[in-house]
C-alpha positions as CSV (number, residue, x, y, z in Angstrom):
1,X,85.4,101.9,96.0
2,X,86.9,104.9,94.4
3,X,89.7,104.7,91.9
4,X,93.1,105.8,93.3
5,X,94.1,107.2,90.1
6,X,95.3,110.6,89.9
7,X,92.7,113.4,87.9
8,X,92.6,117.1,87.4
9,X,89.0,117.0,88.6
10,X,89.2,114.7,91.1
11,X,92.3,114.7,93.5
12,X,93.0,112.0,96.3
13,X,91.0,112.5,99.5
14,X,93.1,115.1,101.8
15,X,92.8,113.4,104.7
16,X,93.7,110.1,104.2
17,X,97.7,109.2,103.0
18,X,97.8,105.8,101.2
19,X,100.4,103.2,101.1
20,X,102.9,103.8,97.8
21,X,104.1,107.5,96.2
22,X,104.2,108.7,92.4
23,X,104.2,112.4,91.4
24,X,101.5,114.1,89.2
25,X,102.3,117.0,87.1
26,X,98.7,118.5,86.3
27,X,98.0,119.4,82.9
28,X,97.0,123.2,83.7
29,X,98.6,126.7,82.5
30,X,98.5,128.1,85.8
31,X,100.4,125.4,87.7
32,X,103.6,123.6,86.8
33,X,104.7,122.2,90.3
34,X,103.9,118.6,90.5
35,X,102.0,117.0,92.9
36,X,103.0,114.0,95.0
37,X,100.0,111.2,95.2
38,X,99.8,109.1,97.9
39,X,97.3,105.7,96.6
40,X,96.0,103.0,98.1
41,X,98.3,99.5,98.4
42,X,96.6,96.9,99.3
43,X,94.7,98.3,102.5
44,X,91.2,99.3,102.3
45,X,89.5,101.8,105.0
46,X,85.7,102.6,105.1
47,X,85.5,104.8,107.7
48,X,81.5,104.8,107.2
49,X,81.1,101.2,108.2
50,X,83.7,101.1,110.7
51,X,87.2,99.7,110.4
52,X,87.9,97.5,107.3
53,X,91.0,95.5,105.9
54,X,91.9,93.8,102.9
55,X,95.2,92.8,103.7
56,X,97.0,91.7,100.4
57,X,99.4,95.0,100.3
58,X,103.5,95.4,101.2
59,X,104.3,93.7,104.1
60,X,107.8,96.7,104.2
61,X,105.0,99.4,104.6
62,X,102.5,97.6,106.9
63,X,101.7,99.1,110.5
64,X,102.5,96.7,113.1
65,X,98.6,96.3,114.1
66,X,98.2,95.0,110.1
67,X,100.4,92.3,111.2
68,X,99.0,91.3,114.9
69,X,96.6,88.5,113.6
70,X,94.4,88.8,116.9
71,X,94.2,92.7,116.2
72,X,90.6,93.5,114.9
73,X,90.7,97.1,114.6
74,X,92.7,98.4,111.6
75,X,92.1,102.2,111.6
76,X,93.6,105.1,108.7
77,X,96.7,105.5,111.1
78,X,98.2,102.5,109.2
79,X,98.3,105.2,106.0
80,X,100.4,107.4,108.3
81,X,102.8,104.3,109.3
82,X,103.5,103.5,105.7
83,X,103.5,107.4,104.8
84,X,107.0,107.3,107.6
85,X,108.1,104.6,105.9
86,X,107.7,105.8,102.5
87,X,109.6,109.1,103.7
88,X,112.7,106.7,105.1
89,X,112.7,104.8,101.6
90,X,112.6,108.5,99.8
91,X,115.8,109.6,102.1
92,X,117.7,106.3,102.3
93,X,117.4,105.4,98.6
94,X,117.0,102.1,99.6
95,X,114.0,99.3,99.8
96,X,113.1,99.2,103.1
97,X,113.8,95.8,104.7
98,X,115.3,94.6,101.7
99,X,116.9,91.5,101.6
100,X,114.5,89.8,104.1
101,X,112.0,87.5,103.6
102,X,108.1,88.8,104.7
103,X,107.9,86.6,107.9
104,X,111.1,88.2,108.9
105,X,109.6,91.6,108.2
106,X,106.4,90.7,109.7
107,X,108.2,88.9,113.3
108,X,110.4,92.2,113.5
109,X,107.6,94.5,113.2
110,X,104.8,93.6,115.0
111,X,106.8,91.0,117.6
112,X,110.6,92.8,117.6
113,X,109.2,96.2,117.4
114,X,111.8,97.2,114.9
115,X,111.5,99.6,111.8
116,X,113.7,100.4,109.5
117,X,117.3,102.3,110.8
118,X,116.7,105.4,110.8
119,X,120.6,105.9,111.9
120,X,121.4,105.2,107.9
121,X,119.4,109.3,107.4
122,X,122.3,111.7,107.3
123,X,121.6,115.1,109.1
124,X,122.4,116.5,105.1
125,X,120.1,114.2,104.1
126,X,117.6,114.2,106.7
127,X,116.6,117.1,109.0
128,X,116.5,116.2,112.9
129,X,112.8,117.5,113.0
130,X,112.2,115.7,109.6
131,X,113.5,112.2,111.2
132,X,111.2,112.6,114.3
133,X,108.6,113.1,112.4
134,X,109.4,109.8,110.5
135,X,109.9,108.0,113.9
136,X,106.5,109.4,115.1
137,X,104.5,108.2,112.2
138,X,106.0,104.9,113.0
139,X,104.5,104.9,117.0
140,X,103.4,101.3,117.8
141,X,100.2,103.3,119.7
142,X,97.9,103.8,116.0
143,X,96.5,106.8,118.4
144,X,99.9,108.3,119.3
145,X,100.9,108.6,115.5
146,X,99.8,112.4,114.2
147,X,97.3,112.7,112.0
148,X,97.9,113.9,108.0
149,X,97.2,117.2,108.8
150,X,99.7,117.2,111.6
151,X,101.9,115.3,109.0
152,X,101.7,118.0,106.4
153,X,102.1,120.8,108.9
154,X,105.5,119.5,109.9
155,X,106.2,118.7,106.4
156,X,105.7,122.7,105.3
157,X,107.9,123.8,108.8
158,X,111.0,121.6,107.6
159,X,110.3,122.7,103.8
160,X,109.9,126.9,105.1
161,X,113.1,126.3,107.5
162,X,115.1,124.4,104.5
163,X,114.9,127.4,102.3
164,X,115.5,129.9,105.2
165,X,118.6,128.1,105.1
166,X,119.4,127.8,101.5
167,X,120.0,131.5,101.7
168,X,121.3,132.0,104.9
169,X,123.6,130.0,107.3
170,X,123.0,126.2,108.0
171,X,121.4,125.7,111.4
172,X,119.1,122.7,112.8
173,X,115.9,122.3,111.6
């Protein structure tokens, strides 16, 4: 198992996003923007030898599948469920589903089919294109969610039209 701590030499895989976020700022003289890390919570995926799940992680970030007891086939598109997620915590400022218990959590994710409101993301706060990306990430279909490359593509259209905007007119992104 490879450590999921952050290292000049040695950055995260590229095209896997794990389960929690903390920012990097590399000790180098050429670059001072820091870098977000996306590590591992409590999932573990070996695509080599198939699927693979260690499920002791956060029950608020877990993909609905995680939670389906007779579901035996727990793929890398849980990273991109808990990556929407992570994106809703970062806009909201709040815990998602805080105040429930984790069999609440669990029973409204993968039995109620809820996630968390995205109707609390201000179009200030949170681009239209931005919040369907969010709602895509969080597809019950594993197969229907985009991959991390499609993730960061989107990610680097809403950051390009954001500071279009910053020096022109406000329009929809």
């Amino acid at each position: 198992m490879r450590s999921s701590s952050p290292s000049p030499l040695s950055p995260p895989p590229p095209r896997y996003l794990y389960s929690a976020v903390y920012l990097y700022t590399p000790a180098s003289k050429t670059s001072t923007k820091p870098v977000v890390y996306i590590p591992r919570m409590g999932l573990t995926y070996h695509p080599p030898h198939g699927p693979y799940l260690l499920c002791h992680g956060q029950v608020a970030y877990m993909a609905p599948e995680v939670l389906n007891t007779s579901n035996r086939i727990i793929t890398h598109r849980v990273d991109i469920y808990a990556f929407g997620v992570i994106l809703w915590e970062m806009l909201a400022g709040v815990r998602p589903w805080a105040g429930f218990e984790m069999v609440q959590v669990a029973a409204s994710v993968a039995l109620g089919r809820q996630r968390p409101p995205l109707g609390v993301l201000s179009t200030d706060r949170c681009p239209p294109r931005l919040k369907a990306l969010i709602q895509s990430c969080w597809d019950g279909d594993p197969g229907r969610r985009p991959a991390a490359a499609e993730v960061v593509k989107e990610l680097l259209l809403v950051q390009m039209k954001l500071r279009r905007n910053d020096t022109g007119s406000r329009g929809e992104i």
